[in-house]
N, CA, C and O of each residue as an XYZ file, in Angstrom:
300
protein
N       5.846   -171.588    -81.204
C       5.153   -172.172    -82.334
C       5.731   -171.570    -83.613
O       6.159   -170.420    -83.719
N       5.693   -172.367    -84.433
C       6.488   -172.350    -85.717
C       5.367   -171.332    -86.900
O       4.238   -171.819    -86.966
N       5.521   -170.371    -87.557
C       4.900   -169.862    -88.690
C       5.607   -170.152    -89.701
O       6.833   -170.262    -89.715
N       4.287   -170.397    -91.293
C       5.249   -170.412    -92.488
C       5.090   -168.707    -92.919
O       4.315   -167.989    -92.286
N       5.691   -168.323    -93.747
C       5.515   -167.454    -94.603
C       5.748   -167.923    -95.891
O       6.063   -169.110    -95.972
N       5.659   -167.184    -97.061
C       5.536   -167.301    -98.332
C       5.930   -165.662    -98.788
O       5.219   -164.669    -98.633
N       7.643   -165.763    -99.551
C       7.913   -164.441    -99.729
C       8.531   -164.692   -101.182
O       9.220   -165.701   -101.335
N       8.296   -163.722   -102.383
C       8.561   -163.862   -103.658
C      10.396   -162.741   -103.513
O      10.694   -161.646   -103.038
N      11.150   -163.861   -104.235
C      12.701   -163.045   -104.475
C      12.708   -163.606   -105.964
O      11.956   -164.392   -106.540
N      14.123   -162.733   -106.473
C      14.603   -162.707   -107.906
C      15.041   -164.156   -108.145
O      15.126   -164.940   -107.199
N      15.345   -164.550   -109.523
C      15.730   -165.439   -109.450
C      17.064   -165.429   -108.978
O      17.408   -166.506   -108.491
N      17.995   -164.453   -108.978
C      19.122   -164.658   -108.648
C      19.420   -164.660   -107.623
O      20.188   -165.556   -107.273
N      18.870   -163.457   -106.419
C      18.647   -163.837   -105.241
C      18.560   -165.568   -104.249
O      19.125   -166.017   -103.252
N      17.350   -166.163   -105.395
C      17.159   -167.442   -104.889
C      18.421   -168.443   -104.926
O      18.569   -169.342   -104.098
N      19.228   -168.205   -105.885
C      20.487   -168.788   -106.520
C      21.465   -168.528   -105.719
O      22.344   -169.322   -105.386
N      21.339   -167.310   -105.351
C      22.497   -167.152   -103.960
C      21.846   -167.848   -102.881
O      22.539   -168.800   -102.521
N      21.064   -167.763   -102.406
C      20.341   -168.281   -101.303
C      20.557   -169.504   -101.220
O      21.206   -170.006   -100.303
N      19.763   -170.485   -102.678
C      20.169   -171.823   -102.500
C      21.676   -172.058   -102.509
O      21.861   -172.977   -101.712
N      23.073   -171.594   -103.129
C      23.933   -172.344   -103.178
C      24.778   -171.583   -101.584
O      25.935   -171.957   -101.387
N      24.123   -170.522   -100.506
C      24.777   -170.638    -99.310
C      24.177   -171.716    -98.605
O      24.984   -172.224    -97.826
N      22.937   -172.306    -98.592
C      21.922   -172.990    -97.870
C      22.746   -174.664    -98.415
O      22.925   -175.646    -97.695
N      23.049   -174.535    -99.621
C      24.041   -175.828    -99.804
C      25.667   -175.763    -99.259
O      26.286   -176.806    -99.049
N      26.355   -174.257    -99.032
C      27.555   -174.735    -98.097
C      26.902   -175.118    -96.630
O      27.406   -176.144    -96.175
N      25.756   -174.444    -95.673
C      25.908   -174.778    -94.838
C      25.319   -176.168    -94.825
O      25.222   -176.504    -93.645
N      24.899   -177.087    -95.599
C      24.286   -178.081    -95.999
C      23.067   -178.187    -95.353
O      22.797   -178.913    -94.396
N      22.333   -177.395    -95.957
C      20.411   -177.001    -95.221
C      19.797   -176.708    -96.686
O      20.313   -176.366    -97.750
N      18.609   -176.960    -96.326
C      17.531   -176.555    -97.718
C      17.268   -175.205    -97.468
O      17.200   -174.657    -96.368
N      17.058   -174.484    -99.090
C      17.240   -173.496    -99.327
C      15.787   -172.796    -98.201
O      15.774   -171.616    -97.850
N      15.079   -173.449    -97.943
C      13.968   -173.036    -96.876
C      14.574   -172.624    -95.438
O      14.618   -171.528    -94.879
N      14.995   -173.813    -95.069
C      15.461   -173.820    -94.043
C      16.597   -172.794    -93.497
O      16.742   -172.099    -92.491
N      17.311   -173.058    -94.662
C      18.920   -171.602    -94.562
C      18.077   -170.121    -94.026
O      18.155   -169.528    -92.950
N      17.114   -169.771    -95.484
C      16.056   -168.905    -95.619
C      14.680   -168.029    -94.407
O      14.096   -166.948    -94.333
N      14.750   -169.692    -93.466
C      14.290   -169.233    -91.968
C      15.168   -169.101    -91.063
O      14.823   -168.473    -90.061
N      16.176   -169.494    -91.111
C      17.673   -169.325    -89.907
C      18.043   -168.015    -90.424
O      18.060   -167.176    -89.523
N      18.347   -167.554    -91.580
C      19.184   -166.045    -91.655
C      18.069   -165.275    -91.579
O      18.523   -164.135    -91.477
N      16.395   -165.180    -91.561
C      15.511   -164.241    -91.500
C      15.490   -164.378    -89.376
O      15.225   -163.497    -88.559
N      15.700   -165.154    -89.258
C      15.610   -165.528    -87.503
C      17.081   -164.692    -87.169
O      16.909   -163.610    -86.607
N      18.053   -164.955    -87.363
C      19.317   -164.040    -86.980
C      19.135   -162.606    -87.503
O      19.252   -161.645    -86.743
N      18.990   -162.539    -88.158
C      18.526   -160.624    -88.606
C      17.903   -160.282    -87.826
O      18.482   -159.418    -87.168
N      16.486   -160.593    -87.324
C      15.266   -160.118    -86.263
C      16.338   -160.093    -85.064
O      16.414   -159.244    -84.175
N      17.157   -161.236    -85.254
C      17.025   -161.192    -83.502
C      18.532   -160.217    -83.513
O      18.992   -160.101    -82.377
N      19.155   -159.682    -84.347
C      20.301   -158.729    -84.668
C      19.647   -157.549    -84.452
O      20.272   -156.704    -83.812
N      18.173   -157.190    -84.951
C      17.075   -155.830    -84.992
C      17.252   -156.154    -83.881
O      18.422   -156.489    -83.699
N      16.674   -156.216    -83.075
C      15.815   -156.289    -81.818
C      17.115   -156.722    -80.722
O      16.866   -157.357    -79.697
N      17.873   -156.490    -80.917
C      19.146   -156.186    -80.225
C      20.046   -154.994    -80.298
O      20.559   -154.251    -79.461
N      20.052   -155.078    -81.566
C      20.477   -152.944    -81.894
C      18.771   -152.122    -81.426
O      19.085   -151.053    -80.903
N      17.709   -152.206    -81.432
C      17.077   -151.449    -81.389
C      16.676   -151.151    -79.645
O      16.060   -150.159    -79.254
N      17.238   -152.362    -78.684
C      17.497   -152.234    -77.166
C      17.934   -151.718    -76.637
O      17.619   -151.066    -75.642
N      19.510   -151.984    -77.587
C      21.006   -150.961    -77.534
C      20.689   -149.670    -77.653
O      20.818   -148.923    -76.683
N      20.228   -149.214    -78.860
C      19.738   -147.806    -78.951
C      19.452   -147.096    -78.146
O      20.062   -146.115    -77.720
N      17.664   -147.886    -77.607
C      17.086   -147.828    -76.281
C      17.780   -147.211    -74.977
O      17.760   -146.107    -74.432
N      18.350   -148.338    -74.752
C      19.625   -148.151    -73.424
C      20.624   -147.076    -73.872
O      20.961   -146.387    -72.910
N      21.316   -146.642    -75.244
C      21.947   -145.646    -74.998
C      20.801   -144.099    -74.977
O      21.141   -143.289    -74.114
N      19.924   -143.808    -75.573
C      19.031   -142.489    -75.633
C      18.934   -142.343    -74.077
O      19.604   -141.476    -73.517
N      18.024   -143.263    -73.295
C      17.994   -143.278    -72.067
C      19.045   -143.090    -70.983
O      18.838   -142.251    -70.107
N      20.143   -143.806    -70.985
C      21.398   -143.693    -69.933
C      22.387   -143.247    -70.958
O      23.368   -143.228    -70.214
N      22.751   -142.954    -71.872
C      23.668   -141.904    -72.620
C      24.445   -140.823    -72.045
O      25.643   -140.734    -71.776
N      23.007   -139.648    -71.864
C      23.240   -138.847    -71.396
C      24.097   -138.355    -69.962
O      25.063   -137.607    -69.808
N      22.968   -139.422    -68.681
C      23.884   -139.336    -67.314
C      25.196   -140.129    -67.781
O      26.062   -139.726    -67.005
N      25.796   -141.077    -68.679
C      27.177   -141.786    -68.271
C      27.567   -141.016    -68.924
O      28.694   -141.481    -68.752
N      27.868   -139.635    -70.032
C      28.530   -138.933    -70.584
C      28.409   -137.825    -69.225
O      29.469   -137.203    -69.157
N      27.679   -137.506    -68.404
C      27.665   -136.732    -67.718
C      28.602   -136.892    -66.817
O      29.091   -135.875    -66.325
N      29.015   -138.051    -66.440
C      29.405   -138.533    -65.451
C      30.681   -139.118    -65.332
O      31.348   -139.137    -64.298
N      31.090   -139.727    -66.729
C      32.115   -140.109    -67.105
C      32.895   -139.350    -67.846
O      34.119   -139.479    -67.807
N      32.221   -138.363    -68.700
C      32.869   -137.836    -70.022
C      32.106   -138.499    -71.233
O      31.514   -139.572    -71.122
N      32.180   -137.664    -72.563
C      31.662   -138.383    -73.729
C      32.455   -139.231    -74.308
O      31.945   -140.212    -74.849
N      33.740   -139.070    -74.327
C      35.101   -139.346    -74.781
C      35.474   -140.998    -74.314
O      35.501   -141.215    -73.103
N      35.677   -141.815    -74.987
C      36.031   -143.179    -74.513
C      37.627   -143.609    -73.836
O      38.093   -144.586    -73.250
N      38.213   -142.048    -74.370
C      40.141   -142.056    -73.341
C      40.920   -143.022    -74.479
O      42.101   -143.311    -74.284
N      40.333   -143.429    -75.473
C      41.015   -143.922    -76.201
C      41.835   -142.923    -77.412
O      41.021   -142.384    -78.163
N      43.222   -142.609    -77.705
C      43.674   -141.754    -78.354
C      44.266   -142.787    -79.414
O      44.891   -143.817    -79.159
N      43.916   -142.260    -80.689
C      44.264   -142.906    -81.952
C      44.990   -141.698    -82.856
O      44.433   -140.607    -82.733
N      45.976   -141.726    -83.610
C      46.650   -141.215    -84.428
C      45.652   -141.131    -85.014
O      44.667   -141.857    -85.142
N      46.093   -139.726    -85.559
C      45.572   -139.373    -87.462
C      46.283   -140.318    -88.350
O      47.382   -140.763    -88.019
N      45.785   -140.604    -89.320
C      45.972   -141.057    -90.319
C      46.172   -140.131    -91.693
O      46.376   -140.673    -92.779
């Protein structure tokens, strides 16, 4: 089920907002609920990740090494 919200931004803010919401050719609402929907669901994917590394971190560094074996030059 669909919620509205009602959130106050700058005017300039809104100005960016509306003229990306006009490249992807969507109303500035609509753009406005698709990039607040991809952020959450970007949170709540790093905050899983996190999750899963605090928890199993430890034994696969135990087990594997901390080190990924990847060797990169100094710069």
């Amino acid at each position: 089920m669909a919620q509205e919200i009602r959130i106050e931004i700058s005017d300039e803010a809104y100005e960016q907002l509306r003229q990306s919401a006009e490249q992807q050719h969507l109303d500035a609402a609509t753009y406005a609920g698709k990039i607040l929907n991809e952020d959450l669901t970007r949170e709540r994917f790093l905050g899983a990740a996190q999750r899963y590394i605090d928890e199993f971190g430890p034994a696969f560094a135990e087990r594997f090494g901390a080190g990924s074996g990847v060797q990169r030059d100094a710069a």
